[in-house]
N, C-alpha and C positions, 0 to 999 in steps of 0.2 A: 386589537390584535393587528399586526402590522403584516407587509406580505413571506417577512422573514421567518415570522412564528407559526403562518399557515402552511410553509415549507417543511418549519421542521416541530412538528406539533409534538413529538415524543422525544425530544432532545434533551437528556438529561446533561444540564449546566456542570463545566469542567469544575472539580473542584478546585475552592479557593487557593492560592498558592503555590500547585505544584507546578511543576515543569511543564510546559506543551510535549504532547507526543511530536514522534515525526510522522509524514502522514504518510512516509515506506513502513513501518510498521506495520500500519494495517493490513497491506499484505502480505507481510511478513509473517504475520498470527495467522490471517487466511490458509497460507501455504502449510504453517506446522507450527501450534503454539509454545513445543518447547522451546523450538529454534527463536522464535522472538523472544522468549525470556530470555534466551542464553545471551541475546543479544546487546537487550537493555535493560536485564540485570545482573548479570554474568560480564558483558563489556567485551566479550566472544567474538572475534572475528576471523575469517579467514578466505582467502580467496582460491578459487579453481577456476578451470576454463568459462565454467559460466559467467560467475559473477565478473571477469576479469571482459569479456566478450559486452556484457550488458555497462561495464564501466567503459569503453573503448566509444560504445556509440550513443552512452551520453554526451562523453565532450565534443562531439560534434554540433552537439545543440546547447550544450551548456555555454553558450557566452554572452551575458547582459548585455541588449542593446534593445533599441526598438526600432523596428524598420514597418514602410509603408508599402506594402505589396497587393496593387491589384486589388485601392482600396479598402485594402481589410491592415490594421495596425497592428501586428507580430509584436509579442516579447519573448525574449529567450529567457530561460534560467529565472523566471519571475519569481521572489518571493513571495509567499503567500500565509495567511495564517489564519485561525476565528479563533477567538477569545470565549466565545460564547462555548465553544466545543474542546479546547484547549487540544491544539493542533495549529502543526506548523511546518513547511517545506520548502522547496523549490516546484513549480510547475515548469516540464521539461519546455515547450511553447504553450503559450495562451492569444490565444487570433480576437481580436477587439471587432465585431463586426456590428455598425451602427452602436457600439456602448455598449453590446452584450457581448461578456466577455466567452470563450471555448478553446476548453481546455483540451491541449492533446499531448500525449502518453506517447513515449517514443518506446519499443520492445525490439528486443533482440530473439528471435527464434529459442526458445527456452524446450529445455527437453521434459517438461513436468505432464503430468496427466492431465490431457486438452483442458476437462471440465476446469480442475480446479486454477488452473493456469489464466483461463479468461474470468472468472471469478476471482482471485486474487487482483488483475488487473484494471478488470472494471469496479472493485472495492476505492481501488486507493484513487482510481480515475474522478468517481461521485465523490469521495472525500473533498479533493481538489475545486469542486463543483462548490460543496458546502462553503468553502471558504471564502472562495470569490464571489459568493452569492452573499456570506456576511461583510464584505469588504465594499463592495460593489454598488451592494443594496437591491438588487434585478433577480431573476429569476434564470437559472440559468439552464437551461433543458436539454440540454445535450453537449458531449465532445468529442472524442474519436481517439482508437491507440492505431499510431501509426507502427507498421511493420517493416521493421530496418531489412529483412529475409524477402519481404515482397513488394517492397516500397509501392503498398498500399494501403487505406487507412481502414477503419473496421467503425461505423456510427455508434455513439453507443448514448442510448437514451434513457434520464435519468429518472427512472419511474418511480413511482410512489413504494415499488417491492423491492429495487435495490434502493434506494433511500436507508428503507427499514434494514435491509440487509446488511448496511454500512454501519449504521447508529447502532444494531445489536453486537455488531463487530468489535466498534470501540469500546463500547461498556465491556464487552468479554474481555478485552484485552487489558483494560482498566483494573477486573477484577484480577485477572489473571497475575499485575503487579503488584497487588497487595496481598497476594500468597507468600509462605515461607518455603512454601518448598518447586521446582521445577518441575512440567508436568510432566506425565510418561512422554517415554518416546514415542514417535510414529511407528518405527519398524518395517515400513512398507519400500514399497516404491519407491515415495517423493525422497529414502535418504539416501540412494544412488546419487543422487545431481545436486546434493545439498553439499555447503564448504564446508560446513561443521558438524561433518561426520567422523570428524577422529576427536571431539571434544563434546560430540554428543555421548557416543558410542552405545548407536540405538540398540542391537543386538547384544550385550550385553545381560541385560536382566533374564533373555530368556537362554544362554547361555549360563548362567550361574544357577536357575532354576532344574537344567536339563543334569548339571553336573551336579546338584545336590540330590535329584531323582534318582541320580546311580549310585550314590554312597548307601553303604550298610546299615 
């Protein structure tokens, strides 16, 4: 057993053939599993202030190059991927310090509920970890989501409980594509600030339910 399989000792191997995920999905599913279906199995898109705000200060950092800052070797817009997990992205920067690679997550002030908001981020953050950790071959134990709001970074270390938390995430989301049907809506909160709320149309089912309770 090598140090890749002691990292990921519960790793169910991407099936054979299909497509890599992207590794925005995983938070995508975090945040609201319908909304990831609708996304990448519906093909569902649509943008609002948010999503249009968090696409503005990526391309600040999205531009392929690699520079040498202060000893530490910067990539921007790095592709990245594991085979072993079938996933595939862009990482926003990855800082090379001494050959270990650390990845960091650039965020724009997002209006979602704290918890699940840093949870959804440090999902897709450890994903990114997995992959440069298969690409790499190292161990990679930490990265950081920089905040475009406080142009501060936030550590976030890759512990053996998000690990698990990432890996049960992709299989959910895995199963979650091989349904026929889309899941319930949220209904909550999180579809105030979501862009696919006039093609979700979360309120819906309990409106047709309320209007059939009053019929004779």
């Amino acid at each position: 057993m090598d140090e890749l399989d002691e990292l990921l000792p519960e790793a169910e191997p991407a099936p054979a053939g299909l497509e890599p995920l992207p590794l925005s999905a995983l938070a995508q599913y975090t945040y609201c599993p319908r909304r990831a279906a609708l996304i990448l199995l519906e093909g569902e898109w649509e943008d609002n202030e948010f999503t249009l705000r968090g696409a503005r200060a990526h391309q600040q950092v999205d531009v392929p190059e690699g520079l040498l800052r202060e000893g530490v070797w910067v990539e921007r817009a790095l592709p990245i991927w594991s085979e072993r997990l079938g996933l595939s992205g862009r990482a926003d920067v990855v800082e090379f310090v001494e050959g270990v690679p650390y990845p960091v997550e650039y965020k724009v002030g997002r209006r979602w509920p704290r918890e699940l908001a840093r949870r959804a981020a440090e999902v897709q953050l450890c994903a990114q970890a997995l992959c440069l950790e298969e690409m790499f071959r190292v161990s990679v134990p930490e990265g950081a989501l920089f905040s475009k709001a406080s142009q501060r970074r936030r550590v976030v270390r890759f512990t053996p409980e998000l690990r698990a938390l990432t890996l049960s995430t992709l299989s959910a989301l895995r199963k979650l594509l091989q349904q026929e049907r889309l899941p319930p809506p949220a209904a909550d909160e999180r579809c105030r600030y979501c862009s696919l709320i006039s093609v979700c149309m979360p309120h819906l089912p309990q409106a047709l339910q309320a209007w059939q309770a009053q019929q004779p």
